[in-house]
C-alpha positions in Angstrom: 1.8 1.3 11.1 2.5 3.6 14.0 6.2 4.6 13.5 7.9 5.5 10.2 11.4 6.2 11.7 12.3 7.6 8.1 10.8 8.9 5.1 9.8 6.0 2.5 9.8 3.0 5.3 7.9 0.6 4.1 5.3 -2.2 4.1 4.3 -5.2 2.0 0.7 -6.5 0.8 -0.5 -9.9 0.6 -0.5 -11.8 -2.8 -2.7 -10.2 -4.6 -5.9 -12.8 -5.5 -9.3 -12.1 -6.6 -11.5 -10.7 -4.2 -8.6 -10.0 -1.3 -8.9 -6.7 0.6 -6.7 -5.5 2.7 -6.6 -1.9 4.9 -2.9 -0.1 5.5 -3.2 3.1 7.9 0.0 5.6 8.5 -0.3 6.7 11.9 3.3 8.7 11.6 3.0 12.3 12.7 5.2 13.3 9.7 6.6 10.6 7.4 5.4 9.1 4.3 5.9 5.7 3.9 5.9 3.2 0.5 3.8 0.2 0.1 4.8 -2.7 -2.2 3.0 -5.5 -3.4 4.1 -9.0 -3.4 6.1 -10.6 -6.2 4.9 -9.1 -9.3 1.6 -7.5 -8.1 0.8 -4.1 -9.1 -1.1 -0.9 -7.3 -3.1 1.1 -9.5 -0.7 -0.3 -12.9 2.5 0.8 -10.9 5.1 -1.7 -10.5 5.7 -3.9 -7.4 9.4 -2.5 -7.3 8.1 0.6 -7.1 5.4 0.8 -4.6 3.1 3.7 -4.3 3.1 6.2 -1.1 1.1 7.1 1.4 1.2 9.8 3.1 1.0 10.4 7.0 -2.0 10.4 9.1 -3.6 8.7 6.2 -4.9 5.1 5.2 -5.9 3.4 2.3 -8.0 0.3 1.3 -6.0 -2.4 -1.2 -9.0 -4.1 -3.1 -8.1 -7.1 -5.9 -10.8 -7.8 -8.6 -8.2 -9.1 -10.7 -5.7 -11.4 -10.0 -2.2 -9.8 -9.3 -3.6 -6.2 -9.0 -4.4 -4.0 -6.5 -6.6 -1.2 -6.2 -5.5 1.4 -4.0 -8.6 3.8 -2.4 -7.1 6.4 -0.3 -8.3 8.3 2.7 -9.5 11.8 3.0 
């Protein structure tokens, strides 16, 4: 994502299915932004409604090894 007019814009992950992966880098100079998973997927146990952050100039790798979970693995 290369331009998070506003703090908390947001993307959304694929369905969440066993053995997906799937990479989501912030290139915003100064905004945070949310990612949400799909339907009823969770990121590390947290809710889809609420979606997790990630903060700018970072990225993260989204891993599933269980159905309707992710993983999140952040960046330095």
């Amino acid at each position: 994502v290369t331009t998070v007019a506003t703090a908390a814009d947001s993307v959304k992950l694929i369905p969440a299915t066993m053995g997906a992966v799937q990479i989501v880098f912030n290139k915003a100079a100064t905004n945070a932004m949310q990612v949400f998973g799909a339907g009823t997927d969770t990121i590390n146990g947290v809710a889809t409604g609420t979606g997790v952050s990630l903060t700018a100039g970072k990225g993260a790798l989204y891993a599933c090894a269980v159905a309707g979970a992710w993983d999140q693995i952040l960046s330095a």
